[in-house]
VMD Tcl script that builds the backbone (N, CA, C; Angstrom):
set m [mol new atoms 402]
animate dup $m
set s [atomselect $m all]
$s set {name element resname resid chain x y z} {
  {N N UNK 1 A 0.844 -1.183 0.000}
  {CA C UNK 1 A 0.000 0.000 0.000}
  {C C UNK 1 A 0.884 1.239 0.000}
  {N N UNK 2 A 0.753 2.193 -0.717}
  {CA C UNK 2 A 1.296 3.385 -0.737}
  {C C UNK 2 A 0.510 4.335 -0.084}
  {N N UNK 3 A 0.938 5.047 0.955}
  {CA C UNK 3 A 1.348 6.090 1.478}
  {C C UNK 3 A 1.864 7.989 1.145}
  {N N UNK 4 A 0.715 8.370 1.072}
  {CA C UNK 4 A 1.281 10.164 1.046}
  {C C UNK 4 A 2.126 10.645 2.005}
  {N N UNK 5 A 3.075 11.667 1.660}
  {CA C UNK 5 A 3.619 12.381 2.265}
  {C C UNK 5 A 2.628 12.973 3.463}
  {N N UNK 6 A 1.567 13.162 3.357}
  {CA C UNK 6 A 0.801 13.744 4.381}
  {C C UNK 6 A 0.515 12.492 5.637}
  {N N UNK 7 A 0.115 11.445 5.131}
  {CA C UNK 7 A 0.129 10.263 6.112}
  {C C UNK 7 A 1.485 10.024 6.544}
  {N N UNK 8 A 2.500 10.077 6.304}
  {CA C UNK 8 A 3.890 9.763 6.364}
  {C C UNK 8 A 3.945 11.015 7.878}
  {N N UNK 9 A 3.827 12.087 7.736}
  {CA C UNK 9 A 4.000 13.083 8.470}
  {C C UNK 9 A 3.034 13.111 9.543}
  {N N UNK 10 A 1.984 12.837 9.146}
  {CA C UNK 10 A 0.803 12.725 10.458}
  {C C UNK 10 A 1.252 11.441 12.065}
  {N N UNK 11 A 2.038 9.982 10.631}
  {CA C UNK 11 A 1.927 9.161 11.686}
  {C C UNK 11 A 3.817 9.490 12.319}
  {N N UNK 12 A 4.573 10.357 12.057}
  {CA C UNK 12 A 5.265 10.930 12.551}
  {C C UNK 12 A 4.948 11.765 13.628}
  {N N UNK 13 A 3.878 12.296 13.594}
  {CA C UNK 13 A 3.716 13.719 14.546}
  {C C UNK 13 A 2.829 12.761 15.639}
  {N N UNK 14 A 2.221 11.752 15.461}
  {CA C UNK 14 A 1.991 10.398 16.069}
  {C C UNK 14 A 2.377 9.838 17.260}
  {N N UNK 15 A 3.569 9.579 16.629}
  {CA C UNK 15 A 4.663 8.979 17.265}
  {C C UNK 15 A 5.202 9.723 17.946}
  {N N UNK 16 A 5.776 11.034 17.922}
  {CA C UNK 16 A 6.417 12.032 18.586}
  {C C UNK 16 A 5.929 12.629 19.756}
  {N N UNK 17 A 4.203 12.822 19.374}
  {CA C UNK 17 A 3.785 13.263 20.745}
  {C C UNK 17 A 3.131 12.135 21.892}
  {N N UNK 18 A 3.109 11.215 21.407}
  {CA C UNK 18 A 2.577 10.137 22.051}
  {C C UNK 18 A 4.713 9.451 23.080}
  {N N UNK 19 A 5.203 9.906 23.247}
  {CA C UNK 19 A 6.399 9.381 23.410}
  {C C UNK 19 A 7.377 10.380 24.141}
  {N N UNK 20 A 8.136 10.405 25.207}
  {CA C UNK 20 A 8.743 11.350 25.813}
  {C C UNK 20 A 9.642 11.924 24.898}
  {N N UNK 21 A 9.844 13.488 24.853}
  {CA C UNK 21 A 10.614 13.937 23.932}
  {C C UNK 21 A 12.116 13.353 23.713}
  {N N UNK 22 A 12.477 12.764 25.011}
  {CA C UNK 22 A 14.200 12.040 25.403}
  {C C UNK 22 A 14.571 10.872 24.321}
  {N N UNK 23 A 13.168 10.349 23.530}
  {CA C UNK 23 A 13.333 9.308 22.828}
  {C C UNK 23 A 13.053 9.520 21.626}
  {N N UNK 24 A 12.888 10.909 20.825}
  {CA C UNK 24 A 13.218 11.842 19.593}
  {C C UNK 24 A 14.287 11.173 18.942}
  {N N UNK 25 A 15.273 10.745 19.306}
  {CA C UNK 25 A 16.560 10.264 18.092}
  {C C UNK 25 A 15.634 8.738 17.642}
  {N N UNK 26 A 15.182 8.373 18.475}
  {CA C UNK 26 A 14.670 6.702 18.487}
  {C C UNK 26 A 13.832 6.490 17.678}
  {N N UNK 27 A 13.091 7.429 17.781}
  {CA C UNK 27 A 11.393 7.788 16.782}
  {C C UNK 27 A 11.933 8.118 15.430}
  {N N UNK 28 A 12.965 8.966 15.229}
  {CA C UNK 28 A 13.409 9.401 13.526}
  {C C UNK 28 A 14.502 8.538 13.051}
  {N N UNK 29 A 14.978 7.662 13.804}
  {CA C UNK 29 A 15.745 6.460 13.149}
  {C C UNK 29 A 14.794 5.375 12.874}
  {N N UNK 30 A 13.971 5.281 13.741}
  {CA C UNK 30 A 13.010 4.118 13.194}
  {C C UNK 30 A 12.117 4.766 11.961}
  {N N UNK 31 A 11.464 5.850 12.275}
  {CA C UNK 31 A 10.902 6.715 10.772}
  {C C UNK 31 A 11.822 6.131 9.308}
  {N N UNK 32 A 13.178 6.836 9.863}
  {CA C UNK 32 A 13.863 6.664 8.986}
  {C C UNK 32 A 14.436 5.223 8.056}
  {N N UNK 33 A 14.212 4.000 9.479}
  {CA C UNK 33 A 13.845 2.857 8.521}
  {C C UNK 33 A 12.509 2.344 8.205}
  {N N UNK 34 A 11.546 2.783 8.457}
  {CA C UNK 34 A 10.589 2.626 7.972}
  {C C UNK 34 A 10.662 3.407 6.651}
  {N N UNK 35 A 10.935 3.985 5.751}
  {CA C UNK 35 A 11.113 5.205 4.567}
  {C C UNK 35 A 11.668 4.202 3.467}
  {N N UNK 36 A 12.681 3.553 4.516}
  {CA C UNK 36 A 13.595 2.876 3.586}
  {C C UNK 36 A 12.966 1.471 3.536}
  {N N UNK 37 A 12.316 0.755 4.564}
  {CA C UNK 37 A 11.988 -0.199 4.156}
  {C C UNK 37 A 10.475 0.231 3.087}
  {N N UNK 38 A 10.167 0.968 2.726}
  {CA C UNK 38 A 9.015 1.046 2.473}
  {C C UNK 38 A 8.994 1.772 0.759}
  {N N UNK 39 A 10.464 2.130 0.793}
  {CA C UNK 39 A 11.157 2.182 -0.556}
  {C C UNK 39 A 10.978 4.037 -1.046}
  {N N UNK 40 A 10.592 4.893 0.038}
  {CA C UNK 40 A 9.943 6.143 -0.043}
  {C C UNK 40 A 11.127 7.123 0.748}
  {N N UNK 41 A 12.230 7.036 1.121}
  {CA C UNK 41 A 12.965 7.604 1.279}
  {C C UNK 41 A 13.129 9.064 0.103}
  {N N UNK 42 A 12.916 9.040 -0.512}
  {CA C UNK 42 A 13.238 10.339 -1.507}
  {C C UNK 42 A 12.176 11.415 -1.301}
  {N N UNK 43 A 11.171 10.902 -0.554}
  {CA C UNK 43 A 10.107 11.645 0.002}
  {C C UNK 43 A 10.324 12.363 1.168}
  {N N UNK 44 A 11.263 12.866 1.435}
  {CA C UNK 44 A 11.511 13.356 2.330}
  {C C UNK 44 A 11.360 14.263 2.783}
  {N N UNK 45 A 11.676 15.221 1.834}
  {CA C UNK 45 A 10.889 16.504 2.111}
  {C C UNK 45 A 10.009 16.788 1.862}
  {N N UNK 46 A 9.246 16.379 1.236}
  {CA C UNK 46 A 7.731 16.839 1.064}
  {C C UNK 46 A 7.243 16.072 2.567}
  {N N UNK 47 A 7.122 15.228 3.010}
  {CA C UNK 47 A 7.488 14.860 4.582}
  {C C UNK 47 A 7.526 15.856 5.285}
  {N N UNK 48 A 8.904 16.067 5.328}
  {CA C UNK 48 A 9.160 17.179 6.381}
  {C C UNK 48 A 8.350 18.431 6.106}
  {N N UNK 49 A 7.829 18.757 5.059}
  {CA C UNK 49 A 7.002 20.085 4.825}
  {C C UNK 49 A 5.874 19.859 5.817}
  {N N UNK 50 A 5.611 18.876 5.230}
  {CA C UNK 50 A 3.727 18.286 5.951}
  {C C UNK 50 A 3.747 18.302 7.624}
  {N N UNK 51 A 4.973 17.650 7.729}
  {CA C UNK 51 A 5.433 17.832 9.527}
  {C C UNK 51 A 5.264 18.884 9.667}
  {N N UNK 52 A 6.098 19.832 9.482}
  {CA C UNK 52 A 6.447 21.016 9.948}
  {C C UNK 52 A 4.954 22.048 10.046}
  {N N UNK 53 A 3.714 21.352 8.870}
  {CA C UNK 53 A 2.925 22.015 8.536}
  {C C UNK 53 A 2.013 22.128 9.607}
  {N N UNK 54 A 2.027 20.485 9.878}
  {CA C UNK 54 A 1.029 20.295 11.266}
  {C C UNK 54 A 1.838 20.766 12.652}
  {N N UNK 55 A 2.759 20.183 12.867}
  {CA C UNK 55 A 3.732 21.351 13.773}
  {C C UNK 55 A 2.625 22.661 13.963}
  {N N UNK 56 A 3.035 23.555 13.421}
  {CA C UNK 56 A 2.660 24.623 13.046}
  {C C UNK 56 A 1.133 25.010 13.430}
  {N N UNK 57 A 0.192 24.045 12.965}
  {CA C UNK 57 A -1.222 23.886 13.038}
  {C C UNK 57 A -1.579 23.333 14.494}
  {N N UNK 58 A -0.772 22.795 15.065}
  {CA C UNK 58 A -0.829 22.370 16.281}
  {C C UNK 58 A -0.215 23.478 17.917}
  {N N UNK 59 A 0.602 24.611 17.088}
  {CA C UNK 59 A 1.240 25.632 17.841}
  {C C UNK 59 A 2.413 24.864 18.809}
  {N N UNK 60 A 2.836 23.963 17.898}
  {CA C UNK 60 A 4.089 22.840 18.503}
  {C C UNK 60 A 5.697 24.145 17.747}
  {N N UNK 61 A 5.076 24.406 16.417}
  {CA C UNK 61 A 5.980 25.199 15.813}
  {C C UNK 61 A 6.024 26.883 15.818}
  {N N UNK 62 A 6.188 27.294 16.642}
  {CA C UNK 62 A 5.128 28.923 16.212}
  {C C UNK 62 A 5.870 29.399 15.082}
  {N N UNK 63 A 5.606 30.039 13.985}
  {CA C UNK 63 A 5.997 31.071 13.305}
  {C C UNK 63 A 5.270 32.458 13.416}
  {N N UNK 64 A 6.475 33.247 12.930}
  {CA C UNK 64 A 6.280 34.303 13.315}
  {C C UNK 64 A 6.954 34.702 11.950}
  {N N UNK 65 A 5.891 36.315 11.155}
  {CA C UNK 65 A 5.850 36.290 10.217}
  {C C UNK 65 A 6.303 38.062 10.251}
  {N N UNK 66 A 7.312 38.382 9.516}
  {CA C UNK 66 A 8.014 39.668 9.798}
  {C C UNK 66 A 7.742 40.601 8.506}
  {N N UNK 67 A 7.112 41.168 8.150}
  {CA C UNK 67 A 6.971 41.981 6.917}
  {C C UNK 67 A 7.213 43.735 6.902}
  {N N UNK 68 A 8.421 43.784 6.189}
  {CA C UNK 68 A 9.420 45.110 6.055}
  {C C UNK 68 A 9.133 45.888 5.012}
  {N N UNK 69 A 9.613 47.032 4.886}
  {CA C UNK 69 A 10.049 47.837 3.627}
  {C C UNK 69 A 11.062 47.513 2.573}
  {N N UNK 70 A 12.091 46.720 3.203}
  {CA C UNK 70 A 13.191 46.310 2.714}
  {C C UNK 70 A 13.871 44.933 3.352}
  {N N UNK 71 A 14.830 44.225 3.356}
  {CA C UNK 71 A 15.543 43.588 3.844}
  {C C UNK 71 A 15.570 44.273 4.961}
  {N N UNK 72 A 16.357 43.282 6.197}
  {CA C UNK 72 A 16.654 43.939 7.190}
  {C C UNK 72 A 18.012 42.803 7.993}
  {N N UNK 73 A 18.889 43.544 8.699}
  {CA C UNK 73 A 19.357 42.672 9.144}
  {C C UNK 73 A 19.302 41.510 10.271}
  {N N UNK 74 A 20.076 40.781 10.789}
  {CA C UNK 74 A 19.734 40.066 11.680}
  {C C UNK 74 A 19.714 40.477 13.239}
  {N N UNK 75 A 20.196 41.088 13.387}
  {CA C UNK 75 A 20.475 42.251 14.377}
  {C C UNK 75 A 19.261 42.821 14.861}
  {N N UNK 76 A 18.581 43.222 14.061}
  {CA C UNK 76 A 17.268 44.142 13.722}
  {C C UNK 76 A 16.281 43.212 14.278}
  {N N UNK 77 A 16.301 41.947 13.379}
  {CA C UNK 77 A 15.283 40.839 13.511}
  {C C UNK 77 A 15.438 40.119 14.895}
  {N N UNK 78 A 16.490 39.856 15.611}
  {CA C UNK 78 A 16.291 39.685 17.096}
  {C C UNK 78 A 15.494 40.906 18.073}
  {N N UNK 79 A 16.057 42.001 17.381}
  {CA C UNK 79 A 16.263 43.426 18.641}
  {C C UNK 79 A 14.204 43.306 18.735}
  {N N UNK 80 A 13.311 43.111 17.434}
  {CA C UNK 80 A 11.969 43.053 17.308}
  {C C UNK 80 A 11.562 42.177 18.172}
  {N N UNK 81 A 12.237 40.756 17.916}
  {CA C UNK 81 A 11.348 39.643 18.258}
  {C C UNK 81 A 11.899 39.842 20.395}
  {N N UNK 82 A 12.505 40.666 20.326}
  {CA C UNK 82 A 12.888 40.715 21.828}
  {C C UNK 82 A 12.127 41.692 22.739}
  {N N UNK 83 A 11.856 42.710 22.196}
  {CA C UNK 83 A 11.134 43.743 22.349}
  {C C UNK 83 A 9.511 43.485 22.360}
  {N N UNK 84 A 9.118 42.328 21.483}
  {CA C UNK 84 A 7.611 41.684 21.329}
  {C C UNK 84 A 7.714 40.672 22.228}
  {N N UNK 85 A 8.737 40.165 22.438}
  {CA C UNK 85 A 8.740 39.189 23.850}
  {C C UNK 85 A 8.403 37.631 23.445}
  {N N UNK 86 A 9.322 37.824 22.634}
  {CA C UNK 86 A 8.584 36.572 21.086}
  {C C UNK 86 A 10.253 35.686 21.873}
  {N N UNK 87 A 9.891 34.564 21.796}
  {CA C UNK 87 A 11.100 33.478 22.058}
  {C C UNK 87 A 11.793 33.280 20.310}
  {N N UNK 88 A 12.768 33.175 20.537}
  {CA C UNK 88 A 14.118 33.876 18.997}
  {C C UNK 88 A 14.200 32.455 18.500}
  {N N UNK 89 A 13.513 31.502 19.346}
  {CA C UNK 89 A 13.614 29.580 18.995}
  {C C UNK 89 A 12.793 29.529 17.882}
  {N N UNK 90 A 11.566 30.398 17.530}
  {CA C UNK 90 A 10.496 30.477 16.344}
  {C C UNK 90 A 10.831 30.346 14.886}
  {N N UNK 91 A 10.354 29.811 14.229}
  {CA C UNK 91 A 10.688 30.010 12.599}
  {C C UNK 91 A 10.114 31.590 12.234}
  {N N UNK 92 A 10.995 32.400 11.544}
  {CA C UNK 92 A 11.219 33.815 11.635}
  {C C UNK 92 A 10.689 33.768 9.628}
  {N N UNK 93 A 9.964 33.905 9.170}
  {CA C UNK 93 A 9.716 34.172 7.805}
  {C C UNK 93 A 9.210 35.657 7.245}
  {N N UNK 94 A 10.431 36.670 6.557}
  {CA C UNK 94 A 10.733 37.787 6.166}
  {C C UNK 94 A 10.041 38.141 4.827}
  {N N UNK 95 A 9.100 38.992 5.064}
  {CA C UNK 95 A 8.478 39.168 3.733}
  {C C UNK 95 A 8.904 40.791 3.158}
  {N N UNK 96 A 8.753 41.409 2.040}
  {CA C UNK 96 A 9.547 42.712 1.855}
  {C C UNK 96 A 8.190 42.964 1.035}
  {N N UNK 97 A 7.728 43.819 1.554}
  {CA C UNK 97 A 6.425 45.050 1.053}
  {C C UNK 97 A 6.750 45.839 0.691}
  {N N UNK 98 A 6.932 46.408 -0.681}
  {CA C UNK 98 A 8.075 47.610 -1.148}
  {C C UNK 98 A 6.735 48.874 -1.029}
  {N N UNK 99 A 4.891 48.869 -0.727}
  {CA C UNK 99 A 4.774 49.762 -0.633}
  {C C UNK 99 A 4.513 50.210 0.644}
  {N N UNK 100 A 5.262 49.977 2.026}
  {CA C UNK 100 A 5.656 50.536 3.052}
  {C C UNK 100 A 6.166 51.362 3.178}
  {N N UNK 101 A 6.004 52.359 3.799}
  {CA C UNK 101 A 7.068 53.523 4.103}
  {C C UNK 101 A 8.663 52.985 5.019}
  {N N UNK 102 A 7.782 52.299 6.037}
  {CA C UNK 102 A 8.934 52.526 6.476}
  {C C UNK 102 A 8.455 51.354 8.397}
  {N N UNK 103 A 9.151 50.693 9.018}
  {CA C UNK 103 A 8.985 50.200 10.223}
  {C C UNK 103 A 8.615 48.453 10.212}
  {N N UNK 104 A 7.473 47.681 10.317}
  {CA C UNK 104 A 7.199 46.371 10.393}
  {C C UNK 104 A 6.390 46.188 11.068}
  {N N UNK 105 A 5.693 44.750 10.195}
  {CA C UNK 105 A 4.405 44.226 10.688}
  {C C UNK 105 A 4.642 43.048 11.328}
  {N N UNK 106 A 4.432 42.230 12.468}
  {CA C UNK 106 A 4.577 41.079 13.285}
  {C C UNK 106 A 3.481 40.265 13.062}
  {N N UNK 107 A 3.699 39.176 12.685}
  {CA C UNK 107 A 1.905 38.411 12.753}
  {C C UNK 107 A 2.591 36.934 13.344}
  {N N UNK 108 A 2.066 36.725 14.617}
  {CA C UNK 108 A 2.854 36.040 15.626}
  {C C UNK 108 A 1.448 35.179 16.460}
  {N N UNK 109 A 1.055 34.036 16.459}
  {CA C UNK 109 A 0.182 33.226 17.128}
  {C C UNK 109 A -1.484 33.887 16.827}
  {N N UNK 110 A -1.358 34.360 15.639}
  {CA C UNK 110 A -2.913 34.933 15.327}
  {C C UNK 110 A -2.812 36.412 16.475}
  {N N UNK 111 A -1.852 36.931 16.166}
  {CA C UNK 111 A -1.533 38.446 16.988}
  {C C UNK 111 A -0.838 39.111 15.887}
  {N N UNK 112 A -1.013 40.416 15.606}
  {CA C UNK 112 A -0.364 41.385 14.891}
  {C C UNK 112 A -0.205 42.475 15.528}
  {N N UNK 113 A 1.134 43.070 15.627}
  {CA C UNK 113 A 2.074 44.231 15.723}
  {C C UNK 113 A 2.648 45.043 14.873}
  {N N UNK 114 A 1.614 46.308 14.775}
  {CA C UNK 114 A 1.910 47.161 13.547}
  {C C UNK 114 A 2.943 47.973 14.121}
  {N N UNK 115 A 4.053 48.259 13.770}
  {CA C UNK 115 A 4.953 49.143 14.184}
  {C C UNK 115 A 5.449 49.896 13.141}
  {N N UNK 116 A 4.618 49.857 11.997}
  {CA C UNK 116 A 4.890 50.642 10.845}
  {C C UNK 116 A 4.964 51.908 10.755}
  {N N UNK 117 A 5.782 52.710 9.804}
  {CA C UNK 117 A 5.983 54.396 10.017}
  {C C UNK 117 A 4.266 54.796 9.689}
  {N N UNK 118 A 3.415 54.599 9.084}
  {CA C UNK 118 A 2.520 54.877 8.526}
  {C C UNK 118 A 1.305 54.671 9.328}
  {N N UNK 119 A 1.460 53.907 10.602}
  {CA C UNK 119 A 0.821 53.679 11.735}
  {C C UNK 119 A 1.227 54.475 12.742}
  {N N UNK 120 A 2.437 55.150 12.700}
  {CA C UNK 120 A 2.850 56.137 13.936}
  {C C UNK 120 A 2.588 57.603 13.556}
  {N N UNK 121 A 2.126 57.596 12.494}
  {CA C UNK 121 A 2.261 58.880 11.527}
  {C C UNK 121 A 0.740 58.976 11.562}
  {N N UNK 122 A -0.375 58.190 11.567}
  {CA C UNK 122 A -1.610 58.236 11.448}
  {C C UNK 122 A -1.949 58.574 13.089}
  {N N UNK 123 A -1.011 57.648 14.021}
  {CA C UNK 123 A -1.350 58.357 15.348}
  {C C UNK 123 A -1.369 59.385 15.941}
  {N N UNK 124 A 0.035 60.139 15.397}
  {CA C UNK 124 A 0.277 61.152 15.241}
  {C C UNK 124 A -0.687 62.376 14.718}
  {N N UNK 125 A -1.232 62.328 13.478}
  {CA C UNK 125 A -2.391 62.728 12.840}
  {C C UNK 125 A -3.152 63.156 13.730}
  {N N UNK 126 A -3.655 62.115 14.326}
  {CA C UNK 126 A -5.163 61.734 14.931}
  {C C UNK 126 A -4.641 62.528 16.647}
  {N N UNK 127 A -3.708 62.841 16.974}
  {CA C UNK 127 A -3.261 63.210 18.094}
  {C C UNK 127 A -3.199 64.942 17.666}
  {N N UNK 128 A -2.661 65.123 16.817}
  {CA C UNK 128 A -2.504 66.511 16.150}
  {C C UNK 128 A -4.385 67.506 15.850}
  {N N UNK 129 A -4.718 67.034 15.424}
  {CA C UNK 129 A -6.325 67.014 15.107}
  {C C UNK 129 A -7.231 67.040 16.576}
  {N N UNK 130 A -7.119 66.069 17.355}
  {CA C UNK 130 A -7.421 66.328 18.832}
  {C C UNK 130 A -7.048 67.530 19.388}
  {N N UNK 131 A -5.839 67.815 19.335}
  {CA C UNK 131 A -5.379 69.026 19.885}
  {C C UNK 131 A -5.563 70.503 19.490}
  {N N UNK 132 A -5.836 70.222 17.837}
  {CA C UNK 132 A -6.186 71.743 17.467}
  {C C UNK 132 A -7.915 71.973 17.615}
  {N N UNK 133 A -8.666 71.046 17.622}
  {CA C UNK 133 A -10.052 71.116 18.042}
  {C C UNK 133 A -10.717 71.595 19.340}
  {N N UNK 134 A -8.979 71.327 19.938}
  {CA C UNK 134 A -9.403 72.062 21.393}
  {C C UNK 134 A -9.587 73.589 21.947}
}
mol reanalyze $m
mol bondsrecalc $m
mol representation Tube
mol addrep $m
């Protein structure tokens, strides 16, 4: 019987949480002969995608999703995720919005952190406008 990459990964994520984490090497060597006895070894990554996918869907993996004006460095990308109080262990995925002005968007466990220039500038606005009405 053949087997999807998606079943391949499910009865991985299976095995993993059903089992003390201490026995993780034990679980992906046996995976790993099961692949091979099963002649599907080249499937591997599409595997590991599907893992990682449910990971993810399960909040076993958090990602955290960083969207800039530009590149940014790594430096930058800790100093954020430290300041949001975000653990730096997360898969970090960098997106570049060229029509930003300027700052970054966080989208972190179904939470978003606008820290964009165009969000401090609208506060600003809206703070400016209060004040001359007075």
């Amino acid at each position: 019987m053949k087997y999807s990459s998606q079943q391949y990964a499910e009865a991985l994520y299976k095995s993993a949480s059903s089992i003390p984490s201490k026995n993780n090497d034990e679980i992906v060597e046996n995976f790993i002969e099961i692949l091979k006895s099963h002649e599907v070894l080249y499937k591997y990554k599409s595997i590991l995608k599907a893992y990682r996918t449910i990971l993810m869907k399960n909040n076993k993996l958090p990602e955290v999703i960083m969207t800039c004006a530009s590149d940014i460095s790594n430096e930058v990308k800790e100093e954020v995720l430290g300041a949001l109080e975000i653990d730096k262990k997360v898969k970090l995925r960098l997106r570049v919005d060229k029509k930003m002005i300027g700052g970054v968007f966080v989208k972190y466990n179904n939470r978003l952190f606008d820290l964009s220039l165009a969000r401090r500038l609208a506060r600003l606005n809206g703070r400016l406008l209060a004040s001359s009405t007075k």
